[in-house]
N, C-alpha and C positions, 0 to 999 in steps of 0.2 A: 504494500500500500504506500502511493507517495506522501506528499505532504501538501501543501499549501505553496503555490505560484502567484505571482503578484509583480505587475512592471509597474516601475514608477519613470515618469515622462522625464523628468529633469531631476538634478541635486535638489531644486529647492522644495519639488514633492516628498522629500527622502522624510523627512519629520513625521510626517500626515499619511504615512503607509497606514495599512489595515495590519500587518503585521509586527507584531511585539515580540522581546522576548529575545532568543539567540536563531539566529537564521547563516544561510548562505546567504550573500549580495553577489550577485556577476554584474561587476563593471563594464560598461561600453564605451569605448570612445573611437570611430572607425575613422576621426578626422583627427588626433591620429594617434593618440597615444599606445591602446591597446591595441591596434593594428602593427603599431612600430614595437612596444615588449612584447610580443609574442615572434617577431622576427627579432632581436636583442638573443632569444632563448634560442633559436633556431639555430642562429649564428656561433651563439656558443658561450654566450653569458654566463658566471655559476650565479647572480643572486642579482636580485635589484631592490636595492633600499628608495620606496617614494619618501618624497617632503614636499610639501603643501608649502612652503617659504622660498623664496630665494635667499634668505640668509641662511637659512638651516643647508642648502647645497653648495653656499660658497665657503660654510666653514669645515664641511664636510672634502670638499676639495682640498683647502689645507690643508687635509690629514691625509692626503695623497690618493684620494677616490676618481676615479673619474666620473664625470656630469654630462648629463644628457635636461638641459632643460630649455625650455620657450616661454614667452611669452607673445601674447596676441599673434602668436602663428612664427614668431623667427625665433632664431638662437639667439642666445644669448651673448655680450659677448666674452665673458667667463668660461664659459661650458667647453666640452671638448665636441660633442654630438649635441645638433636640435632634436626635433621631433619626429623624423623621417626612419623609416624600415628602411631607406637605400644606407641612412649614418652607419649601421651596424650590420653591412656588409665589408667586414675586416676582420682579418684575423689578430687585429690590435685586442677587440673586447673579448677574445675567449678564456675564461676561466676567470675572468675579472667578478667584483661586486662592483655593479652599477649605482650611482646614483641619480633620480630622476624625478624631475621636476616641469610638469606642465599648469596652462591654465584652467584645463576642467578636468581631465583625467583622473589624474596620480591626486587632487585634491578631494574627488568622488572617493576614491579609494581610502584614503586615510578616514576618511569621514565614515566611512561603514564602516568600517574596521571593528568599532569596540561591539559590534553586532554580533560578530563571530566571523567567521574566515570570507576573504573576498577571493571571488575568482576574474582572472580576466578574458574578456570574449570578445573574439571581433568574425569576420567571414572566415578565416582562415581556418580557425581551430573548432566551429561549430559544432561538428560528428564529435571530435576527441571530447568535448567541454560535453555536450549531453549525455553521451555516454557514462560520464562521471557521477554527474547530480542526480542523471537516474541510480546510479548506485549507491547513490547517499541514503535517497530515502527523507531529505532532510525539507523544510520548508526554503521556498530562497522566491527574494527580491531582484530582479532583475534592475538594476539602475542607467539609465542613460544620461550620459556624463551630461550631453550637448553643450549648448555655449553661453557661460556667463550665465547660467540657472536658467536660460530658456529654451524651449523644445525644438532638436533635429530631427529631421526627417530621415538620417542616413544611421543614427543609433536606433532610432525606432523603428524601420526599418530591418536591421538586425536583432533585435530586440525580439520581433517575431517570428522568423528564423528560430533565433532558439525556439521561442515559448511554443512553436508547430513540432520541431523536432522534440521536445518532454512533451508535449500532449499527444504523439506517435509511441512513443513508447513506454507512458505509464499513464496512472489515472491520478492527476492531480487537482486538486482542488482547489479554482480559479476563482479570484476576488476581485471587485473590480471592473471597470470596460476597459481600461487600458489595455490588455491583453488582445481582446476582438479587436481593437484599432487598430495596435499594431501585425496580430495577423492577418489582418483585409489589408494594410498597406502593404506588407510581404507578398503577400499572393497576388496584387496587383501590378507588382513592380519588379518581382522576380525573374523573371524572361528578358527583361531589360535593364539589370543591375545598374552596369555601366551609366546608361543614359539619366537612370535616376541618381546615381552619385555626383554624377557632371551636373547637376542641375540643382542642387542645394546651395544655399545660402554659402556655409563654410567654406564648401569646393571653389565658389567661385571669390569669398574674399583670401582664402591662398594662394588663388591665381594670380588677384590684384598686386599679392605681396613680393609675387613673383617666385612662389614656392609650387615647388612640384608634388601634390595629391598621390602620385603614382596610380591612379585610377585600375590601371590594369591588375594590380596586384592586388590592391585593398577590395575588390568583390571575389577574389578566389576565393572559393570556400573548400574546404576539406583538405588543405596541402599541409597545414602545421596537425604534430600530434602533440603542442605543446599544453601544457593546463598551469600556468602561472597563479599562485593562491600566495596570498598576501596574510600573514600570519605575523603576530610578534614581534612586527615592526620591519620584516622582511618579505621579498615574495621570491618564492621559486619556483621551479618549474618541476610539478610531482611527476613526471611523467620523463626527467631526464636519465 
């Protein structure tokens, strides 16, 4: 028997959930946080410590860590990596602990945290990430990071992706309309991933920025077996 499922639209829904108590949270963030740590883990990362501060990663840098953080979409200019899946294509981060620091992501993350363990979800790791939480058996909040506490279309979008793949394979107990919305938006836009990434709000102001979305990668789905779960002030990837 599963447990209780429940998407919340943005961080600033996260308070006002119908669920209490200790739960899983799976963080989203496809613009681009958890799209880029789950390629960090692919590439060969051993661990990545988030902070929700820019102080808290520049003094962590002093202590010889390497930074991966952003803000409003660029690097920083401290950091060694911005935000991007293509930064940690090197064999410079393998076996490294990460530090990482965005503007909705890794702050979604810290924020659920004292809930009970966070996983992170993007297209990539979909199959491996459901296959898990059906294994749990546990209740879990689905969180989409989006931008600046207000609703994307490309996490919720994702968002139901998962919540179709655990409603295929177990019988959970859905709270809420959030869930129907994001899976009518899923089903409506899935044959066309691409075209609906390209056409979001985010997509088109990291255009502006003159940052590359990598479109083509960030709708793969099923290519990472990674499952990134943020614990104790760390996350790893249980599945390395």
């Amino acid at each position: 028997m599963a447990g209780i499922l429940e998407i919340c639209l943005s961080p600033a829904l996260y308070p006002y959930r119908n669920l209490s108590g200790q739960h899983i949270t799976v963080v989203i963030d496809i613009l681009r946080f958890t799209t880029s740590l789950i390629a960090a883990f692919d590439n060969g990362v051993s661990a990545v410590v988030p902070v929700a501060t820019l102080s808290e990663a520049e003094q962590l840098r002093e202590k010889g860590y390497p930074v991966a953080a952003e803000r409003e979409g660029l690097k920083l200019p401290f950091a060694d990596y911005g935000n991007s899946a293509a930064d940690f294509r090197t064999p410079d981060i393998r076996g490294k602990t990460l530090v990482y620091s965005t503007t909705n992501g890794s702050g979604a993350m810290t924020m659920a945290a004292k809930n009970g363990p966070v996983a992170a979800a993007a297209f990539s790791n979909l199959p491996a990430l459901s296959e898990w939480l059906n294994s749990r058996n546990e209740n879990i909040v689905i969180l989409c990071s989006g931008w600046k506490n207000l609703f994307s279309t490309e996490d919720t979008l994702c968002a139901g992706a998962l919540a179709e793949l655990l409603l295929e394979c177990g019988t959970w107990t859905v709270t809420g309309d959030e869930t129907a919305l994001a899976a009518g938006l899923w089903n409506h836009h899935k044959h066309n991933l691409k075209d609906a990434l390209i056409n979001t709000s985010h997509y088109q102001r990291l255009l502006g920025l003159g940052v590359d979305p990598l479109p083509d990668y960030t709708v793969k789905i099923g290519v990472s077996k990674a499952i990134p779960v943020f614990e104790n002030g760390i996350i790893k990837n249980i599945h390395a």
